[in-house]
C-alpha positions as CSV (number, residue, x, y, z in Angstrom):
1,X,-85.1,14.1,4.0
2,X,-84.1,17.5,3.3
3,X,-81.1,17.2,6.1
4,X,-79.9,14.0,4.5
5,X,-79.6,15.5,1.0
6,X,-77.8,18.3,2.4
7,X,-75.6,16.1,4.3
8,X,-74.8,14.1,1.0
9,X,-74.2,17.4,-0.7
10,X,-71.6,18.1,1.5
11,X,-69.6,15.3,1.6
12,X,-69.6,15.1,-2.2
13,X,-67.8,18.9,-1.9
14,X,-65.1,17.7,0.2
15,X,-64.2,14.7,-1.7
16,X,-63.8,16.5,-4.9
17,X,-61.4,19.3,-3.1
18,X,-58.2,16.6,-3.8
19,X,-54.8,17.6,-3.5
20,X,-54.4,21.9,-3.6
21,X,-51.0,23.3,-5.4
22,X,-49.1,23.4,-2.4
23,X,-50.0,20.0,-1.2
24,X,-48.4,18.9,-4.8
25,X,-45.4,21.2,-4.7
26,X,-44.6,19.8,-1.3
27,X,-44.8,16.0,-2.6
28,X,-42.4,16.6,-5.9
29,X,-39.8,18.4,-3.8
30,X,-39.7,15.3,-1.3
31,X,-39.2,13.4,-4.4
32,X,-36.9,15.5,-6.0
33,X,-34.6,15.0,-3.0
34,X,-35.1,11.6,-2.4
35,X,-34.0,10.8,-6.6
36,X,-31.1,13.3,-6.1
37,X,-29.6,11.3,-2.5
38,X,-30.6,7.8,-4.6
39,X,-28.7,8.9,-7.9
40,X,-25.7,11.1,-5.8
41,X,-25.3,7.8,-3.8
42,X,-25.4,5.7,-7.3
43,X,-22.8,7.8,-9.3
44,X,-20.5,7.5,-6.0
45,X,-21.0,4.0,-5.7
46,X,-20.0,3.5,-9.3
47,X,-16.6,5.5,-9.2
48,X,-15.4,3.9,-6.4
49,X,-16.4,0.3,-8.4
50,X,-14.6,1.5,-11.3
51,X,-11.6,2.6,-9.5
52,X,-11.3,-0.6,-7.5
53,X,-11.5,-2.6,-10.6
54,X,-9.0,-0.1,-11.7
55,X,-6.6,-1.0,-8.9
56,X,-7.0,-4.6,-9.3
57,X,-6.3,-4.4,-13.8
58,X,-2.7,-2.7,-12.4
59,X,-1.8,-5.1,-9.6
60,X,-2.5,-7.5,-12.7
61,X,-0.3,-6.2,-14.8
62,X,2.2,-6.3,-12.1
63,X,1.5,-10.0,-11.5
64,X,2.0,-11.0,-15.2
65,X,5.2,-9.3,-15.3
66,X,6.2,-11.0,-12.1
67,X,5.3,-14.4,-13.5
68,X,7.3,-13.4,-16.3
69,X,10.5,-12.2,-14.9
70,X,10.0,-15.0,-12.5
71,X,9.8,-17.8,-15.0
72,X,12.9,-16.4,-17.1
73,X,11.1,-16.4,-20.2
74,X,13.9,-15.0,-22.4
75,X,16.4,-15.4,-20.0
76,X,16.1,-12.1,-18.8
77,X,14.0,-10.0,-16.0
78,X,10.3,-8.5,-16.8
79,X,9.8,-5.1,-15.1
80,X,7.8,-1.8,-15.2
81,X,9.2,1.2,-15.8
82,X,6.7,4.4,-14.1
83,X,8.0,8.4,-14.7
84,X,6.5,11.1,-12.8
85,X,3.9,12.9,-15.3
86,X,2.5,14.6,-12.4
87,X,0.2,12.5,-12.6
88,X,1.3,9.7,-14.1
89,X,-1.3,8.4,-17.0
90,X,0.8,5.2,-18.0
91,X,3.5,3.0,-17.2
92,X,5.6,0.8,-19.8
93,X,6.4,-2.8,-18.8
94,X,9.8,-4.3,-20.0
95,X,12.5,-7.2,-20.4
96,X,15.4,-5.7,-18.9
97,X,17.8,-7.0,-21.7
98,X,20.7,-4.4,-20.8
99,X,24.2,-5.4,-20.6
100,X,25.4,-2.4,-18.7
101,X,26.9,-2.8,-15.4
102,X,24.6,-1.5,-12.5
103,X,25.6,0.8,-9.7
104,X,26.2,0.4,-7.0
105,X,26.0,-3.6,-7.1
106,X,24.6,-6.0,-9.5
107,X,21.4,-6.8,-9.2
108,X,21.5,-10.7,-9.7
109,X,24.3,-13.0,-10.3
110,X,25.9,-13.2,-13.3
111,X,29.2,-14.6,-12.9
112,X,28.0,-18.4,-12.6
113,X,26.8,-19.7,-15.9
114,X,24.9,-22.7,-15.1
115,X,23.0,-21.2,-12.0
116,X,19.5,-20.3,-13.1
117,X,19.7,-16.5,-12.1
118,X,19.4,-13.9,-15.0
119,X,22.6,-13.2,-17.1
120,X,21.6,-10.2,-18.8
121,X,19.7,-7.1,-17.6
122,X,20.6,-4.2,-14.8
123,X,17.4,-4.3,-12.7
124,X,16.3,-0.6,-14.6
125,X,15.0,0.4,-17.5
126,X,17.1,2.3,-20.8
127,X,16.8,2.5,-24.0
128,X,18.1,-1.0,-24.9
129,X,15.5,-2.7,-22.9
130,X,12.6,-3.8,-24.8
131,X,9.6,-2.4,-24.7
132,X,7.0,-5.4,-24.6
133,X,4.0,-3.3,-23.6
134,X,2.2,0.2,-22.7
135,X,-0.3,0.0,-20.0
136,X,-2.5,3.6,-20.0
137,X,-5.1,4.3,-17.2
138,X,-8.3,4.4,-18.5
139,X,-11.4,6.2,-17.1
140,X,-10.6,9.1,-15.5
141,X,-7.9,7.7,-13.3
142,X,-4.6,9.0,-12.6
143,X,-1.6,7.6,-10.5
144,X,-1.4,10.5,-8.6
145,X,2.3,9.6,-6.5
146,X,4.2,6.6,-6.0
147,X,6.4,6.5,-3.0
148,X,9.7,3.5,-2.5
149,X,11.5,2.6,0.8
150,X,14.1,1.5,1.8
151,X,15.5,-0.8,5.2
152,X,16.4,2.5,6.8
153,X,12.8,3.9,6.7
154,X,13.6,6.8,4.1
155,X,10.9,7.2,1.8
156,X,11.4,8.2,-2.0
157,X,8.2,9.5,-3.5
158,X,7.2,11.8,-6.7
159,X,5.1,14.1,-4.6
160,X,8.6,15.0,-2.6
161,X,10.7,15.3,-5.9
162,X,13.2,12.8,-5.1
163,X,11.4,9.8,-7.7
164,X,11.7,10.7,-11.0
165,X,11.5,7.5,-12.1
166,X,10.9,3.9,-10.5
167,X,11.7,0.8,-11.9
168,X,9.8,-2.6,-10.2
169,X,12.1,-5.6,-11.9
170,X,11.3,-9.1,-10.9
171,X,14.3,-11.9,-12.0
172,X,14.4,-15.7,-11.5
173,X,15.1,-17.0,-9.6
174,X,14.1,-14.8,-6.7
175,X,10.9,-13.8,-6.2
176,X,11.7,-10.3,-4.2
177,X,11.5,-7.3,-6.7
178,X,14.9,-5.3,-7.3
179,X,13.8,-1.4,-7.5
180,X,15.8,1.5,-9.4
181,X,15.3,5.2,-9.0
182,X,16.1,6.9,-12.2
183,X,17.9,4.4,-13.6
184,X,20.3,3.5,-11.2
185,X,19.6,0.2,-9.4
186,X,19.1,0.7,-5.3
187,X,20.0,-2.9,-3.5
188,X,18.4,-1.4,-0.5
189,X,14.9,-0.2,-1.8
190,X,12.4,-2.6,-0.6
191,X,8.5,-1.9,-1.4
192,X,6.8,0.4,-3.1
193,X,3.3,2.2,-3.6
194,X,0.9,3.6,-5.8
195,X,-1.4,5.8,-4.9
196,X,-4.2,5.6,-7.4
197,X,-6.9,8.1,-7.9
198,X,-10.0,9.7,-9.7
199,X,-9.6,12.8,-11.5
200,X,-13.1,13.4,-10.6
201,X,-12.7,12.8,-6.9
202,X,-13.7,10.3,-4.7
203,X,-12.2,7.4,-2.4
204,X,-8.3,6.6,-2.9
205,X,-7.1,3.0,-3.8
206,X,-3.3,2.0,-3.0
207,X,-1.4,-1.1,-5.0
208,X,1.8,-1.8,-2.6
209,X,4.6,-4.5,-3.9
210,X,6.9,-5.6,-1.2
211,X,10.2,-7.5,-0.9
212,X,8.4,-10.6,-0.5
213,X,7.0,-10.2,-4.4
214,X,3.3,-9.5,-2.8
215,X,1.1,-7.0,-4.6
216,X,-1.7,-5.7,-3.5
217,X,-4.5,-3.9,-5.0
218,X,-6.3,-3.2,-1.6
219,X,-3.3,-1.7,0.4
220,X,-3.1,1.1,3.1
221,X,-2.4,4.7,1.9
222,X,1.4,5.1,0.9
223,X,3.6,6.5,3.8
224,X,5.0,9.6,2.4
């Protein structure tokens, strides 16, 4: 009797040891780490959501001016007009009203009245054009360099020095976009891309437009 009180004795010691300092050090360390991967992975996750829906609110933007300058409301060509700001925060979009004559070739017909092609406008941006809206990057993002090509393969970008400006016109009734660096229209400039970013870091998103008229928020990275 005396054994199996002893015995009962001992196992009630043992079971009220619980867990000893370490033992609970250990534990909220493993949880620390596991909460920090969890929320690291979250945050990340969340940027690069932000900046995709980012991407896809400019190729928009492009889109509605397409449909504009497509449509010929106005009689006149829609484009946006992007300056290197190193990086660039905002772009304006515009109805290239402009009577001046573009160089080194027009940039749609003019010279048949009753054809449906734009009479008015030189496929780039000045001080005559109107202004119809201001699109600004929100959320930390930044278009960090935009790069234009041309049939020959040479490359025009802001990060090289040679872009000051680009203008991305789109006239009825063809669909393909005429391009402008600095404000002189370039018949031979035939997509373009935007490199977007976050000033915060984090995965790249491109927005190309071709000569086709296609844009694309989910692009390839620009070729430099």
């Amino acid at each position: 009797m005396e054994h199996l009180h002893s015995h009962r004795s001992s196992r009630r010691v043992i079971s009220n040891q619980g867990f000893t300092l370490l033992e609970l050090l250990v534990v909220l360390a493993i949880i620390s780490i596991v909460m920090g991967v969890i929320f690291t992975n979250q945050n990340s996750f969340n940027k690069t959501l932000v900046l995709s829906n980012t991407a896809y609110d400019i190729a928009l933007s492009l889109q509605s001016t397409e449909m504009l300058g497509v449509g010929g409301r106005g009689n006149a060509g829609y484009g946006v007009h992007f300056v290197n700001g190193n990086p660039t925060k905002s772009f304006s979009i515009f109805g290239d009203i402009s009577s001046a004559v573009p160089l080194p070739a027009p940039c749609h017909s003019k010279d048949i009245p009753l054809s449906p092609n734009m009479h008015t406008g030189d496929c780039a941006y000045s001080e005559s054009d109107t202004v119809t809206a201001t699109y600004a990057i929100g959320n930390g993002f930044l278009i960090q360099d935009i790069c234009a090509s041309d049939s020959s393969g040479n490359s025009f970008c802001f990060s090289k020095g040679n872009l000051p400006s680009l203008d991305i016109v789109f006239s009825r009734p063809n669909p393909a976009p005429s391009m402008s660096i600095n404000g002189v229209y370039n018949p031979s400039l035939s997509n373009a891309c935007l490199k977007l970013i976050s000033a915060q870091g984090g995965t790249d998103r491109y927005i190309t437009v071709s000569i086709a008229g296609s844009i694309n928020a989910n692009a390839t990275p620009c070729t430099p």
